[in-house]
N, C-alpha and C positions, 0 to 999 in steps of 0.2 A: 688860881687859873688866870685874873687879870694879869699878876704879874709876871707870869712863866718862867718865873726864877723856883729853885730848891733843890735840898739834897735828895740824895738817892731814895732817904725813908718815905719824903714827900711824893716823890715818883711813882713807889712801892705803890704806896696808899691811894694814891688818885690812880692809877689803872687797874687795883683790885675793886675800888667802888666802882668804876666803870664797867668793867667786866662781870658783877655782882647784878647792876642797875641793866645790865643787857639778859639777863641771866645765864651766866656761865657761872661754874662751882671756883672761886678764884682764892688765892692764899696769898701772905705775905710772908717771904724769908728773908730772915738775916743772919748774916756771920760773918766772916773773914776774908778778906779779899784782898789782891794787891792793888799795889798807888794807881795804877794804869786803871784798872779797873772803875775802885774809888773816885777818880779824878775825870775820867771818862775820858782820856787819853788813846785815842785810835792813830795818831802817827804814824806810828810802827805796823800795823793790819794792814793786810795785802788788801784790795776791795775785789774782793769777790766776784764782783761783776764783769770785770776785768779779766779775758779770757789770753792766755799765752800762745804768742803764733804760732801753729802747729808749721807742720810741714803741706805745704799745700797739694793738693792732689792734681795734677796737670793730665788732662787725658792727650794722650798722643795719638796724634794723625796717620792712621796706615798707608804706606806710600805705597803708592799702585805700583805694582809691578809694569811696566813696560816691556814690550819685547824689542822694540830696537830702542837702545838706549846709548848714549857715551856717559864711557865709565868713565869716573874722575881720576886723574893722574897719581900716580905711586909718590908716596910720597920718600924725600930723596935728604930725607935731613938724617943727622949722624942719630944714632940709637942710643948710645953712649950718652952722647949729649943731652940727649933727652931725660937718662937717667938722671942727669948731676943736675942738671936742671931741676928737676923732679922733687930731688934730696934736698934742696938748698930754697925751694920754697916749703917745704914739710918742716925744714928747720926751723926757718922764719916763722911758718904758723906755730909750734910749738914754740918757741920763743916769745910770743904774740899770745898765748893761752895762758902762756906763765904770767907774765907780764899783770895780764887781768884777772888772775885768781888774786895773785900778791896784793892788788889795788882795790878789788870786792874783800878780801881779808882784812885790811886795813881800814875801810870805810866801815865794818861791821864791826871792826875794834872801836871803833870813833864813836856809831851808834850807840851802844849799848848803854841800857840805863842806868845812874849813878848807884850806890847800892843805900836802899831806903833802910832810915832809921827806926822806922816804925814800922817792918817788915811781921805779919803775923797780930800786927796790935790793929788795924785799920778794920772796922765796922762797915757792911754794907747791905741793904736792902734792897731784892728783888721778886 
């Protein structure tokens, strides 16, 4: 305990006496595990904590009907135009989505962990 250094079995064993001396019914396992695991390598773990922006909920303002009101002007631009316009930023974002799969694919090739020699041989206690 002074030192707060030790492997996994040391871990093991000081929170099953702790959980024992509190009295709870507490075990120690061990067996096989990977390097990450073993090495206590969180890197790569999302944190949990850590909530994904949803889409935000916006409540909208019911606009009072009026009875005399000015309606706002027709609008006078080509239709047409509007389409090609339309087509040619839908490209760009598609172009723009590829673009960022290709670049999260490649970062996720870069990630990945070397492949361990002692895969299946590494001991651990919990």
């Amino acid at each position: 305990l002074k030192r707060q250094k030790g492997n996994s079995f040391d871990f093991g064993t000081l929170l099953c006496s702790l959980l024992l001396g509190a009295g709870y019914d507490a075990y120690c396992v061990s067996g096989y595990a990977t390097r990450e695991i073993c090495l206590m390598d969180q890197t790569r773990d999302i944190c949990p904590l850590l909530k994904k922006k949803g889409e935000l909920k916006s409540e909208e303002k019911k606009k009072e009907a009026r009875k005399y009101q000015v309606k706002p002007p027709k609008d006078l631009r080509s239709k047409f135009e509007l389409k090609m316009q339309a087509r040619k930023e839908a490209e760009e974002e598609a172009r723009a989505v590829e673009r960022r799969k290709e670049e999260e694919a490649r970062i996720s090739e870069l990630e990945k962990p070397k492949p361990d020699a002692l895969h299946g041989l590494r001991i651990h206690c919990w």
